[in-house]
N, C-alpha and C positions, 0 to 999 in steps of 0.2 A: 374436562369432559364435555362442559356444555358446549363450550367453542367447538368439538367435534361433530357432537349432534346437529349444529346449527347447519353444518356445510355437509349432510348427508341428507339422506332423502326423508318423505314423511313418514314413509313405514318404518325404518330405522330409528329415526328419531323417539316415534312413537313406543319401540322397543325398548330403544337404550332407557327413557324416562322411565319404560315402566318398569322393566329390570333393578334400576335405581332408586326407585319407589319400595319395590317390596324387598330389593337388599338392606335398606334403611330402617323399612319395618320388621323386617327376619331379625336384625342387629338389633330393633329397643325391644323384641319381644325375648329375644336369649338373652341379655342384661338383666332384664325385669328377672328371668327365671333362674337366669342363674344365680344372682344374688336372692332370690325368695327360697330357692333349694336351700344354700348354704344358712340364710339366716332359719328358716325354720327345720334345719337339722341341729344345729346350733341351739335353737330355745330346746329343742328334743334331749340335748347333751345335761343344758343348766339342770332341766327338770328332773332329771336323772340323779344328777349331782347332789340335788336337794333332797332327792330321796333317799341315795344313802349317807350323806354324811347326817342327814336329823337318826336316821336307824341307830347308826353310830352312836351320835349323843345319846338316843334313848337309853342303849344298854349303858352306857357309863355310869346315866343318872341312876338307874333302878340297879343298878349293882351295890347301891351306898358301903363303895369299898371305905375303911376307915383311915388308910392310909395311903400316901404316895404311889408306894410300889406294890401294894393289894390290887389299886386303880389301874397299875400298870399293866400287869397280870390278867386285867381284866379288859383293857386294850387289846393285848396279845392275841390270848386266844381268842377276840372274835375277828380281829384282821386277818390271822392266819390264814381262817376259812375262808380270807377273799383272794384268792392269788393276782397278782398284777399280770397285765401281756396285754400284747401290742390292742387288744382289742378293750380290755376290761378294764374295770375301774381303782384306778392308783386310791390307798384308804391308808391313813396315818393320824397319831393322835399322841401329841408335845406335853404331859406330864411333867409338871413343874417338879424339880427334885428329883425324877425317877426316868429321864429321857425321852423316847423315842419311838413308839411303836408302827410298825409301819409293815406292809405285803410288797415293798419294794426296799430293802435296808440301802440299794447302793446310791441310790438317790441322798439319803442321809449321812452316807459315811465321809471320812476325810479321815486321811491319811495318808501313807504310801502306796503308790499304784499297783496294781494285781501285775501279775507275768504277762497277760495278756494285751494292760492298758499304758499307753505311753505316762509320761510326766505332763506334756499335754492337756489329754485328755483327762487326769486324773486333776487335774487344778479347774478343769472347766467343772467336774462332778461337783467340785468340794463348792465353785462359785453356785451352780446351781441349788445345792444343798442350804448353802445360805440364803438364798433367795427364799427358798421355798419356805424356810422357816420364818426369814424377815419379813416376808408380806403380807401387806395388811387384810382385816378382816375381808370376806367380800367371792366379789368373782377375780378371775386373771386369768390369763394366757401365755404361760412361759415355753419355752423353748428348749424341749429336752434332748439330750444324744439318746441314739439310737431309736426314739420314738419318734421324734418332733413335735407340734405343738400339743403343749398338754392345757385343757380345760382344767383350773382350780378354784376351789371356795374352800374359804376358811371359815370357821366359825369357833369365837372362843367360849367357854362354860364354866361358870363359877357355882361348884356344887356346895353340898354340905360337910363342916367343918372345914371349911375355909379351903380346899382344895382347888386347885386351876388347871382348867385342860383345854389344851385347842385341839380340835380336830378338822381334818379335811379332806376330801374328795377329789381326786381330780383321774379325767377322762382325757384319751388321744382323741383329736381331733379330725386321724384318718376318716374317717365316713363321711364328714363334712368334705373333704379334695373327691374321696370315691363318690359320692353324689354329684358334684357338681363334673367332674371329669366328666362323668355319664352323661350329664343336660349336654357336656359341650361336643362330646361326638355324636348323639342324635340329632343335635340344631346342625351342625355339621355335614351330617349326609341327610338330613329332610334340608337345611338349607340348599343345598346343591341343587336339591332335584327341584326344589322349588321355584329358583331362579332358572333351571334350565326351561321349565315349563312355561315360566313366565315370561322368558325371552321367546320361546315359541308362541305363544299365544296371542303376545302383544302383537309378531310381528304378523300371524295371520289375519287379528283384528284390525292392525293396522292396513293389510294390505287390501281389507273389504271396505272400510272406511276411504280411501284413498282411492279406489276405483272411480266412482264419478269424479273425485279431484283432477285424477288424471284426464278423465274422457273431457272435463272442461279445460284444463289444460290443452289440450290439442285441440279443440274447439278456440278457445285463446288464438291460439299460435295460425291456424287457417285463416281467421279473421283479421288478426294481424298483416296477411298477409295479400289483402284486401279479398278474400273469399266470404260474403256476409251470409251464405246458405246455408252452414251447418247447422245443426241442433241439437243439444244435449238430449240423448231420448232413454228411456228405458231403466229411470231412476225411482220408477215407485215401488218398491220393492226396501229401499233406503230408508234410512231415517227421515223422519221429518223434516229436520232442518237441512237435512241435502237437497229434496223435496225440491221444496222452498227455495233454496239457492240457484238450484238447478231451472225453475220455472221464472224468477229472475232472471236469471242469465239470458233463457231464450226469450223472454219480452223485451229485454233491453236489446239484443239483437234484432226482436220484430221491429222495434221501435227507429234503430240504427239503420235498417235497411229502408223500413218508409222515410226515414229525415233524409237517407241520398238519396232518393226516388224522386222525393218530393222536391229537392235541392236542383235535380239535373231536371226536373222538369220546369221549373220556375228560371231558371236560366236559361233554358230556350224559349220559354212565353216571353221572358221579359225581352229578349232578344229580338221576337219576334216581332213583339210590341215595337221595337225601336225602329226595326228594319224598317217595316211599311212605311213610317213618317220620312225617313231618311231617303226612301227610295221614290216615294212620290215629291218630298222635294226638290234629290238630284235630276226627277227627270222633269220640273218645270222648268230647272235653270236651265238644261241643254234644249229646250221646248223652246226657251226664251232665247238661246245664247247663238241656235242656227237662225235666227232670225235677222238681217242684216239690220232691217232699220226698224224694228219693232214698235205698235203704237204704243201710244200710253195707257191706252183702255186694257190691253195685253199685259202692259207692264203692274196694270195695279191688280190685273186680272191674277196674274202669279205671285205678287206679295201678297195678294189676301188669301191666296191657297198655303202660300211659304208661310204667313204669321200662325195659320189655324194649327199647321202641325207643324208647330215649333210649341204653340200653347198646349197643344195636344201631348209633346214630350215632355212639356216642365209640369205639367198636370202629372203625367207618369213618373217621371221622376222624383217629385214631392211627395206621391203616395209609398212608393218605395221604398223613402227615407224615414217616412210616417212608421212605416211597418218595421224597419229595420230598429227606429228609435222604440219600438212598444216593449223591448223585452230591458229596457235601460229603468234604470232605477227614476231619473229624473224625467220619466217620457211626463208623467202626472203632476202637478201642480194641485191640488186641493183645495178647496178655502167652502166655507158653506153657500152654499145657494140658493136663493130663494126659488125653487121647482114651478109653481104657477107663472111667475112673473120671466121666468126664462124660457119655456113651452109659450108664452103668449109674444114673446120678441122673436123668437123664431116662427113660428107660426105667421106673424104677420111679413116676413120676410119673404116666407117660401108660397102664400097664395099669389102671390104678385109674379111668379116666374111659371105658370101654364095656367091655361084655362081647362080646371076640372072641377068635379064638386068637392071641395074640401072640408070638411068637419070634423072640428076640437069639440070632441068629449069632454068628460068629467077628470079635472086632474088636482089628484090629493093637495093639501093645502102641508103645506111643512117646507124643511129647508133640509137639505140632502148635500152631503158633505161627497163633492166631485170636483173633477177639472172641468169647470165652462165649458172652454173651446174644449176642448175632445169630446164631451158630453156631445153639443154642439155640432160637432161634425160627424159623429155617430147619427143622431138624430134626422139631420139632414142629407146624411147619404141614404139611411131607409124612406125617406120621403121623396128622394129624387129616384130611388128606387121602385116605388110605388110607381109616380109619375111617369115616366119608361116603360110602364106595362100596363097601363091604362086609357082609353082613348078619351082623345081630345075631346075637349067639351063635356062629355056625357060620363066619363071614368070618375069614380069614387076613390079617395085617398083618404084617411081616417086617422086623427091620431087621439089615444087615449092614455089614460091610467088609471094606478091604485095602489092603496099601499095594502102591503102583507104584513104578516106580524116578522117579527124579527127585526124589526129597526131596516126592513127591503120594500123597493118602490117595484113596479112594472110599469113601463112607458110601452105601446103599444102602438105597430104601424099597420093599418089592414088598409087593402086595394079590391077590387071586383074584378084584376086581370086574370090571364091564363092561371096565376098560381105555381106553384113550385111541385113538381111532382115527387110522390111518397120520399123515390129512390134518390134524390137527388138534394133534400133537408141538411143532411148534414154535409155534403160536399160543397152545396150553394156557399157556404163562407170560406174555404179554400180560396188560393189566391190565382188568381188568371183562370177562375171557373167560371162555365157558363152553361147552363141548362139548355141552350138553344144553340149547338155549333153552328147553325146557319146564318147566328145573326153575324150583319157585319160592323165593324168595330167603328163604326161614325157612328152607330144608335147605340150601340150596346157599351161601348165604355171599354176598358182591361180587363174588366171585372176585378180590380181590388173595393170597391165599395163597399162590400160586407165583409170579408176578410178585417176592415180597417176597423168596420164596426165590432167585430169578435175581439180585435187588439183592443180596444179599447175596455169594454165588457173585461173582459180577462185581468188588464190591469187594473179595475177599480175592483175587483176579485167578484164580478159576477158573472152573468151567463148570456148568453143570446139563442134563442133557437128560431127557426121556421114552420108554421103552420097553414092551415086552413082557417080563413076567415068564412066568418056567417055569408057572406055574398061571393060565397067559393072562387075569391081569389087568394094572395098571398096575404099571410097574418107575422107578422114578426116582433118576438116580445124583448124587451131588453128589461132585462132584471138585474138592480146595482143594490149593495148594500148600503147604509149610513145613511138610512134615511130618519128624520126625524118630522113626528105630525105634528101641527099645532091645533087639529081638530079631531075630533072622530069621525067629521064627514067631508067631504072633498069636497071642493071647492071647485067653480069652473061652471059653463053653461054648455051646452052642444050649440055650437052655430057653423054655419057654412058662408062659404068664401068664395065669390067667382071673380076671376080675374080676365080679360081678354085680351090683354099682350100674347106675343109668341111663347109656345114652350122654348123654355131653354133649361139649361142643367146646373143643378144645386149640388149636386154628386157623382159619381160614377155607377153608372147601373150595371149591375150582376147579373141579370138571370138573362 
């Protein structure tokens, strides 16, 4: 049956189970009753039993007949007054010396069979007969013709003057079958109607349950079918937990349809990105290639434009591969870091490549459990980033920090350029975003710069966001876990750094 249920539908299945459920329970609850009917009709029979065969003994004893068949006599007449039938109680009492008294003689007798009774049947009487008399003291349940099962107790009695008498009781058993016959045709048709209900019910239950199943189901199947618009709607009225699955479903579809959005747009940037380099190459070579006898000033004139985007493509290409590698397990490397002494090597690194005012704050003293290089190049893309939106000479570029509790640093990049506008904080790290579509892509970079910075933030499991610094340009905080102090107070002086070499780029600028 279950292999059936499996290969039919959920309303069915849910029917057939629950159908099977309360047939199972209908079945241990008639078991239970039936045998509780019979057994407590049954103690109803003993108790009966017990009460007239002690009657019985009573009168024999307070009779103090003196002899054998006085006692017998005194048997007699009060069995007489009990007559035996199918419904009343079988009374007999075995008088040592003086035989037999009983409200049933045929049970007792043995002999040749009546006109009416075979040979037969008259040797099963006589077996019975002996039974009845050879059994021991107690209860029993023999099996009589024309009654059926008879309830008996014996009980034997040793009066005065040495007299011995058994006597016993015994009752048909019919009321015990008519009881229980009765439990089993009521469980019988209240069983019926109950499974019929319960097939009904289950399957209407089932078919309101299974309603949003379905309507995701064909949501499924549109999707499938590469349609990502639909949306499970009009499921608050459901349980909870459909709710809830339901409001799942349609996130992970919002979510499916930004990651291709976001997929065919980053394939055309990137494409885009390649095109330009390619196409102002191809046409210095045909620039250079109609030239018959071109000079050499020409010549080195068009390798240094061919070398810059070629550098300019493997620059793009390595950011790519940078981002592609962020979601790998092995993109991070780890090992502890001394934080001040690595902020103070890059720091002297990156004042040397433009002339701004540059100033290292205050940076907590500890060691911070990161990847170097990636740290490193996070670092140095928001500094190169700063420097891209800052004017020469006179633009401020700021790097600080602090630590927070939780074992979390903040490394901090703040500028005094244009800044990041409200709407554009959390797009600015997108990849091939750029706050300013007008810039052209010799200043402004691909805009993976911050992007690379988020991959990395992300993989060491922290965060990066975009602000407003005090001198209302851009503030950008990177907060990493694993960090550990070895002081209460951070270490570090604020000094400034002027350089007077050309700018040139430590990173790819974003905005």
């Amino acid at each position: 049956m279950s292999g059936r249920l499996a290969s039919a539908g959920l309303r069915w299945r849910l029917a057939g189970w629950f159908t099977l459920v309360t047939l199972l329970s209908t079945a241990i609850v008639f078991v239970a009753v039936y045998r509780g009917t019979g057994a407590q009709v049954r103690g109803q029979i003993d108790r009966e039993l017990a009460g007239d065969s002690a009657e019985l003994a009573h009168n024999l004893t307070t009779a103090r007949a003196p002899t054998p068949h006085q006692l017998a006599a005194v048997a007699n007449a009060y069995i007489r007054g009990q007559p035996f039938g199918a419904s009343s109680t079988l009374l007999f009492a075995l008088v040592a010396g003086a035989g037999t008294s009983t409200n049933q003689p045929e049970f007792f007798r043995s002999g040749q069979p009546d006109e009416e009774e075979s040979a037969f049947e008259q040797r099963r009487e006589n077996q019975l007969s002996a039974h009845l008399l050879s059994a021991p003291d107690g209860y029993r349940t023999l099996a009589l013709p024309d009654v059926g099962d008879l309830r008996l107790l014996k009980r034997t009695l040793l009066l005065s003057r040495g007299l011995r008498v058994t006597v016993g009781a015994g009752e048909p058993l019919a009321p015990v079958r008519v009881a229980q016959r009765g439990v089993a045709r009521t469980f019988l048709l209240a069983g019926v109607l109950a499974l019929a209900t319960a097939l009904l019910a289950s399957y209407l239950v089932g078919t309101r349950v299974s309603r949003p199943l379905r309507k995701m189901a064909a949501v499924a199947t549109r999707v499938d079918a590469g349609d990502l618009h639909p949306r499970i709607r009009d499921v608050g009225r459901q349980g909870g937990e459909v709710k809830v699955l339901a409001d799942a479903f349609n996130h992970m579809l919002d979510r499916l349809t930004a990651a291709f959005a976001g997929q065919r747009e980053f394939v055309a940037d990137a494409s885009h990105e390649l095109r330009t380099p390619l196409t102002v190459i191809r046409g210095q070579l045909e620039v250079l290639a109609a030239q018959p006898d071109p000079s050499r000033e020409e010549v080195r004139r068009v390798e240094a434009l061919v070398r810059a985007e070629i550098a300019r493509m493997s620059r793009l290409v390595d950011d790519l591969l940078l981002l592609a590698k962020s979601e790998q397990t092995e993109f991070l490397r780890e090992e502890p870091i001394n934080l001040p002494q690595l902020v103070n090597e890059l720091w002297q690194g990156t004042t040397v490549t433009a002339s701004r005012r540059f100033e290292l704050g205050e940076v907590p003293d500890g060691t911070l459990r990161a990847d170097p290089d990636r740290l490193v190049q996070a670092l140095r893309n928001l500094l190169a980033n700063a420097i891209d939106h800052t004017a020469q000479g006179s633009g401020l570029v700021r790097l600080s920090g602090r630590a927070l509790p939780g074992a979390r640093v903040q490394l901090v990049v703040e500028d005094d350029g244009p800044g990041v506008p409200a709407g554009e904080r959390e797009r600015v790290f997108d990849r091939f975003h750029r706050t300013d579509a007008a810039r052209d892509r010799a200043s402004g970079g691909a805009g993976l710069g911050l992007a690379i910075v988020r991959a990395v933030a992300l993989a060491h499991g922290g965060s990066v966001s975009a602000g407003v610094s005090p001198e209302g340009g851009a503030r950008f905080v990177l907060e990493l876990p694993g960090f550990s102090a070895r002081s209460d107070t951070p270490r570090g002086s604020p000094r400034a750094a002027h350089a007077d070499p050309p700018v040139t780029h430590a990173g790819q600028g974003a905005r």
